[in-house]
C-alpha positions in Angstrom: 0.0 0.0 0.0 2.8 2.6 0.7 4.4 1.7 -2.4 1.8 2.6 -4.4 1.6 6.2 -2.5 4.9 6.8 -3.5 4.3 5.8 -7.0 1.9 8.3 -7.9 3.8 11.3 -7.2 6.9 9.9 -9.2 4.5 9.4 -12.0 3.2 12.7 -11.6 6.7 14.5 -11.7 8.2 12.2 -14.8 4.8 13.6 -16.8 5.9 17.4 -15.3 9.3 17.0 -16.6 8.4 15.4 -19.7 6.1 18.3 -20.6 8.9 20.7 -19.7 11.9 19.3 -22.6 8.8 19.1 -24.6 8.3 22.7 -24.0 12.0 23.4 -24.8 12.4 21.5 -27.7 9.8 23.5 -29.1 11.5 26.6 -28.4 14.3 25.5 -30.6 12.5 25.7 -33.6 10.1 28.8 -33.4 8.7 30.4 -36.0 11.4 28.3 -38.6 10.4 28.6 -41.8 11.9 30.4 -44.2 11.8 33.9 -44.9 11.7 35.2 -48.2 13.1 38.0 -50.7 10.1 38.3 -53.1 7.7 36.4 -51.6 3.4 35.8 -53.3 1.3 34.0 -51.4 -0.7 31.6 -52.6 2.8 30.0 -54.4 4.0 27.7 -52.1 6.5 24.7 -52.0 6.2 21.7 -49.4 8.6 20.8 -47.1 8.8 18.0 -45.1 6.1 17.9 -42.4 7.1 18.8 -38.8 6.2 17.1 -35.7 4.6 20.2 -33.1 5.0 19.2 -29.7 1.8 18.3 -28.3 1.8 20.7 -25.0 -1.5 23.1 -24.8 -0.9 26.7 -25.5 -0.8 29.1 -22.4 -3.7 31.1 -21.2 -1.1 34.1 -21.1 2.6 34.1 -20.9 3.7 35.5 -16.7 6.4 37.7 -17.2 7.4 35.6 -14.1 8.4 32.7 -16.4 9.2 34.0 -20.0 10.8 30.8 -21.4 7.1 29.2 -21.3 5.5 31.7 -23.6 8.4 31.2 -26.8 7.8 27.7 -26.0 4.2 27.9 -27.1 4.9 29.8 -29.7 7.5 27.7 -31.3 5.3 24.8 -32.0 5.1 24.8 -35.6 1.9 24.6 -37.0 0.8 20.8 -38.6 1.1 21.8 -42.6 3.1 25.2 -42.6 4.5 25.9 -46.1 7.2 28.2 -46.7 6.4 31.3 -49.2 7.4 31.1 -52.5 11.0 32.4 -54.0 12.4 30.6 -50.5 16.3 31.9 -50.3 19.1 29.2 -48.8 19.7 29.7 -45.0 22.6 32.0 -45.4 20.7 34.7 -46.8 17.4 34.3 -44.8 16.8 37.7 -43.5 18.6 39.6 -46.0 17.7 43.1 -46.3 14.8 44.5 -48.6 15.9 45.1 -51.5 12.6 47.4 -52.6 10.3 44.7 -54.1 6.3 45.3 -53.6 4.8 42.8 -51.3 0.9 43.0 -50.4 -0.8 42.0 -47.3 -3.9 39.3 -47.4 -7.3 39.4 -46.0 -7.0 37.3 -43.2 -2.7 38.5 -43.0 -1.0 40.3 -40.0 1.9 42.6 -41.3 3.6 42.8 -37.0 7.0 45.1 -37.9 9.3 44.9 -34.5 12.5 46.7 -33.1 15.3 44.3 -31.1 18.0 46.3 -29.1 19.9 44.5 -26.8 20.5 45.4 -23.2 22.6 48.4 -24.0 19.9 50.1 -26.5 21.4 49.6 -29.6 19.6 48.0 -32.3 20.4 44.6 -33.5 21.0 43.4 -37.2 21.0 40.2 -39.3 19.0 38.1 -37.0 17.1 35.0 -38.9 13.0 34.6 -38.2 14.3 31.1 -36.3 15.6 34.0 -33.4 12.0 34.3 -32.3 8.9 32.7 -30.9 5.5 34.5 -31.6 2.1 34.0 -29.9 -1.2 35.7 -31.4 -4.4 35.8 -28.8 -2.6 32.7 -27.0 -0.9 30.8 -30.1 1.1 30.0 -32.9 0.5 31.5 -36.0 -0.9 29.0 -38.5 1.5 30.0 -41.2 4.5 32.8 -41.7 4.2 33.8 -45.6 7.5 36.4 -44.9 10.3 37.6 -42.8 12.6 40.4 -44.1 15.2 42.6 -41.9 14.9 46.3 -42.6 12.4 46.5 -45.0 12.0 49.4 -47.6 8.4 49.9 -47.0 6.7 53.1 -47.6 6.1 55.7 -44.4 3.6 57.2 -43.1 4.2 59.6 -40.8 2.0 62.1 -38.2 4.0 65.0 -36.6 2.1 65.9 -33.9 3.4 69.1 -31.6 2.0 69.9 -28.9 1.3 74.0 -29.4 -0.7 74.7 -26.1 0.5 77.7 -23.7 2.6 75.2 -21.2 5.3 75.4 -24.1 5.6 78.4 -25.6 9.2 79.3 -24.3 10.8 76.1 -26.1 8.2 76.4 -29.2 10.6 77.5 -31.8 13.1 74.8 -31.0 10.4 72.1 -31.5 9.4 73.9 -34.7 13.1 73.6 -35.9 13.8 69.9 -34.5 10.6 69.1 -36.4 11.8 70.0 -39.7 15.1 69.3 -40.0 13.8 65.4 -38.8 11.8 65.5 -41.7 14.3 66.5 -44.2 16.2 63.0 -43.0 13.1 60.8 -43.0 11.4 61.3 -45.8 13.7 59.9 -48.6 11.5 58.3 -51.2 8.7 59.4 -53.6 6.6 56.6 -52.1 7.0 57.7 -48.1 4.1 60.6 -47.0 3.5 62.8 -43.9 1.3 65.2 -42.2 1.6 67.8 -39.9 -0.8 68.5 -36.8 -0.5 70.8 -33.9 -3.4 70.8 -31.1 -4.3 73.2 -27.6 -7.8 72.8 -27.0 -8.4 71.3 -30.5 -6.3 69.3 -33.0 -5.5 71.2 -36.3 -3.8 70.0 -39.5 -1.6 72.3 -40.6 -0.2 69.9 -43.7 -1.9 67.0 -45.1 -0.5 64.3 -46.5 2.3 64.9 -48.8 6.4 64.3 -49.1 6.8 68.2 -50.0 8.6 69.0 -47.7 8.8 72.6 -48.3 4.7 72.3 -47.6 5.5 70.2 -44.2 8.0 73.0 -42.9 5.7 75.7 -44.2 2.7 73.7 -41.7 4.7 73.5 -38.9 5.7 77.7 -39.1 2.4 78.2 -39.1 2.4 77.2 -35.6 1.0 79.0 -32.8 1.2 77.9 -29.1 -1.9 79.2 -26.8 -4.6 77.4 -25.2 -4.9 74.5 -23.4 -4.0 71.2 -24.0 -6.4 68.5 -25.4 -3.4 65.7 -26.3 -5.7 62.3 -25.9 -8.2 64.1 -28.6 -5.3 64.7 -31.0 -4.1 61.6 -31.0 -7.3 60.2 -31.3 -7.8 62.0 -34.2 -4.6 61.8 -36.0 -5.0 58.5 -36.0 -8.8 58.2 -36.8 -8.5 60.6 -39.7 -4.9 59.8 -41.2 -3.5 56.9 -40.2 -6.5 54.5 -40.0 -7.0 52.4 -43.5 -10.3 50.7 -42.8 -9.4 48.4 -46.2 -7.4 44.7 -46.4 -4.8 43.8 -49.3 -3.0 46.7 -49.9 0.1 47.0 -50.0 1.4 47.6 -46.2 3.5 50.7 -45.2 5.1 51.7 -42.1 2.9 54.3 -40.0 4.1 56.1 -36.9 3.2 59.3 -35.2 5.9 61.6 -33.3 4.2 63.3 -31.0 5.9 66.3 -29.0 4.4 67.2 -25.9 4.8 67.0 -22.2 2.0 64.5 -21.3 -0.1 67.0 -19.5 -3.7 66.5 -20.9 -6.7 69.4 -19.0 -8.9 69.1 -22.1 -9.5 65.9 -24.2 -12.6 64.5 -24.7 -12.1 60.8 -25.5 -9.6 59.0 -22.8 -6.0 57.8 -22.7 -7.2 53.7 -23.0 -9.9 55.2 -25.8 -6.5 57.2 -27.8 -4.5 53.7 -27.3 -7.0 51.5 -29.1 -7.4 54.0 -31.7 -3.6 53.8 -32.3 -3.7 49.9 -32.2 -6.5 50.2 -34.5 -4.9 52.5 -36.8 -1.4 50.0 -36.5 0.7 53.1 -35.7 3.6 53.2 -33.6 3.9 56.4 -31.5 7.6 57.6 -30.9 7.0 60.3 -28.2 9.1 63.0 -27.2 9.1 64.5 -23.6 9.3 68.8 -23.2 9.5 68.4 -19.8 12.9 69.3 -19.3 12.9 68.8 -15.0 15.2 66.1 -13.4 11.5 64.4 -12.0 9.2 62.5 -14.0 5.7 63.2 -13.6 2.5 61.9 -14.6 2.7 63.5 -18.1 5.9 61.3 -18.7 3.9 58.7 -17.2 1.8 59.0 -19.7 3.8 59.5 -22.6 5.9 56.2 -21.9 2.3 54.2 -21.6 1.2 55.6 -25.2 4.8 54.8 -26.4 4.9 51.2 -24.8 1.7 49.6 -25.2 1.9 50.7 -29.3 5.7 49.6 -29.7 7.1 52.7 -30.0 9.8 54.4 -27.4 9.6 57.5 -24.9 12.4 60.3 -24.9 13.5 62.7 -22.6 15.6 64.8 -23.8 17.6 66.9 -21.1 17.1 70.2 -22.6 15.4 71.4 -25.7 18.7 72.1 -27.5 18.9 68.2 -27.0 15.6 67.6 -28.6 17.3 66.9 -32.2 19.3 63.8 -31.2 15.6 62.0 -30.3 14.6 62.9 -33.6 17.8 61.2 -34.8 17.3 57.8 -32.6 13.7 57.8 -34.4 15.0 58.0 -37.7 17.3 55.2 -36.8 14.9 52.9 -35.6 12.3 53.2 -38.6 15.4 52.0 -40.8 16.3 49.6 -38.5 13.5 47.2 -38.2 12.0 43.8 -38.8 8.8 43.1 -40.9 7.2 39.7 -40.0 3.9 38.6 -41.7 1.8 35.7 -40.8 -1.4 34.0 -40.6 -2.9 33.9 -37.4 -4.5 30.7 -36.3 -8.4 30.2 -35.4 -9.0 33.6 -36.9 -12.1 35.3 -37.1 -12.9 38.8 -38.4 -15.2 39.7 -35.5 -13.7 42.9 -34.9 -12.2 41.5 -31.6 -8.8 43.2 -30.0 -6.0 39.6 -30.5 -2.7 40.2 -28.2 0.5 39.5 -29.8 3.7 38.0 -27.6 6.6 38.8 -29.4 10.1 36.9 -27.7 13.6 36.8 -28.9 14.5 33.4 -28.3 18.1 35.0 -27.2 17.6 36.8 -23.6 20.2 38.7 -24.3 18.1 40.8 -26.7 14.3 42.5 -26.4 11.7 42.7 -29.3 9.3 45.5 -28.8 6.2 45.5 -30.6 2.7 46.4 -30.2 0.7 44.7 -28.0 -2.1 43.5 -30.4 -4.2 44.6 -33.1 -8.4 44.2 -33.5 -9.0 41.9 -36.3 -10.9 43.4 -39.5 -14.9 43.1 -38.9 -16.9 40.6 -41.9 
């Protein structure tokens, strides 16, 4: 009778520790198909059929215990196919070389910053360097990885012209431009300009003139009070938000200059967030609160920043204000472009988290934190 009390538990911890190298194993081969350099879906070859580990996906990765999650999320999928034009492993992740590539119905286009612990970006990893989960699992299929991608930009300048900054306005102004004249290199790549106090105003639509962008932000005049939320709820409702599937995907971000302090909006911070994750537009904000302390504005700014996969800044003087601008600039040319299938999808109009892991701790992948799936 005793030895069959002691047999259970034994049993119990062999199944435990089984499910853990199962778990691990897994790991080793996230997200390993191919990536390619000119890749068409729908024009596939077949490889030979992998074995996914068995193990049930998470209900949501703990930041406790971060190995589980890239676990999960390196269980290939039973049938996945790598996209057509598939390169040999030595050039898998090679950088974009310009081609057009265009984004399915029922396609997630998740582009992702790694910097290792120091900050500085990091190069010429291979899709095989990370595990992905979307709303609790592995994708059904990745149709293309590329490393600095050429895509097309987008691009919402935002500045912040209520009464609060008026002393540091013209240095904003100036920063503004001259990031503009870097960023915008291609015929394809388009911005706008939008200052707000009380209410949002476009000063420059849509266009890569730049002398029409510089000539928006002169126009410029700080007074008022400051209604950020509602501007960024509107930039992004109005400008950045494409309601339609299948196009061809571009990279969309919104700088926005302010210090955080909000007395006016309308609509909510958690109400401006979903309309950014909506939209799928990174906001890169920079701080113009130029004291030692960080107060609820910054606060504020770094949740906008975070939970959209973008980066805060706080520049220690306005004359400073420029090299953020530059770090920006560096870090839309210095990203990764990962398109996939999700798996069980349904266009329900639901928000689906994403988990993005580099499967090296030594680095971080920052990326937004979901996206809401297209409605029928």
């Amino acid at each position: 009778m005793e030895r069959r009390r002691l047999a259970r538990p034994i049993a119990r911890m062999n199944t435990d520790m089984s499910t853990k190298f199962s778990c691990l194993a897994a790991l080793a081969v996230a997200l390993c198909l191919s990536a390619s350099g000119q890749p068409a879906y729908g024009q596939q070859q077949q490889p030979p059929a992998p074995q996914p580990a068995q193990t049930p996906a998470p209900q949501q990765p703990a930041p406790a215990e971060p190995a589980s999650a890239p676990a999960q999320a390196g269980q290939p999928a039973s049938g996945q196919q790598p996209a057509a034009g598939q390169q040999p492993p030595d050039q898998q992740g090679a950088e974009d070389t310009g081609q057009v590539f265009r984004v399915g119905v029922n396609e997630v286009n998740l582009i992702f910053t790694v910097t290792d612990k120091h900050g500085h970006y990091v190069p010429n990893l291979k899709q095989s360097d990370f595990a992905l989960l979307d709303d609790q699992k592995a994708p059904e299929k990745v149709t293309s990885f590329r490393q600095q991608v050429n895509l097309p930009l987008r691009v919402g300048i935002v500045i912040d012209a209520s009464t609060s900054i008026r002393t540091r306005f013209q240095f904003e102004q100036q920063a503004a431009v001259e990031f503009l004249l870097q960023i915008l290199k291609a015929k394809s790549d388009r911005a706008f300009v939008m200052g707000f106090d009380v209410t949002p105003d476009i000063k420059a639509d849509w266009t890569n003139n730049i002398d029409a962008l510089e000539t928006g932000i002169n126009r410029l005049r700080p007074g008022g009070g400051t209604a950020m939320y509602d501007a960024v709820f509107t930039g992004c409702k109005t400008k950045l938000l494409d309601s339609s599937r299948g196009q061809e995907p571009v990279r969309k971000a919104m700088i926005l200059i302010s210090d955080g302090d909000d007395n006016q909006s309308r609509v909510h911070l958690d109400e401006a967030i979903k309309m950014c994750q909506r939209a799928e537009t990174i906001v890169y904000a920079i701080s113009t609160n130029w004291t030692p302390s960080r107060g609820k504005g910054d606060q504020v700014l770094t949740q906008l920043a975070q939970d959209t996969g973008g980066q805060v800044f706080f520049p220690p003087s306005v004359e400073q204000m420029s090299n953020s601008f530059k770090n920006i600039e560096e870090e839309l040319r210095s990203q990764y472009a990962l398109t996939y299938i999700p798996a069980d999808f349904k266009a329900n109009g639901q928000f689906r988290p994403i988990y993005l892991y580099c499967t090296d701790r030594r680095y971080v992948a920052r990326a937004r934190k979901g996206y809401f799936a297209p409605k029928e």
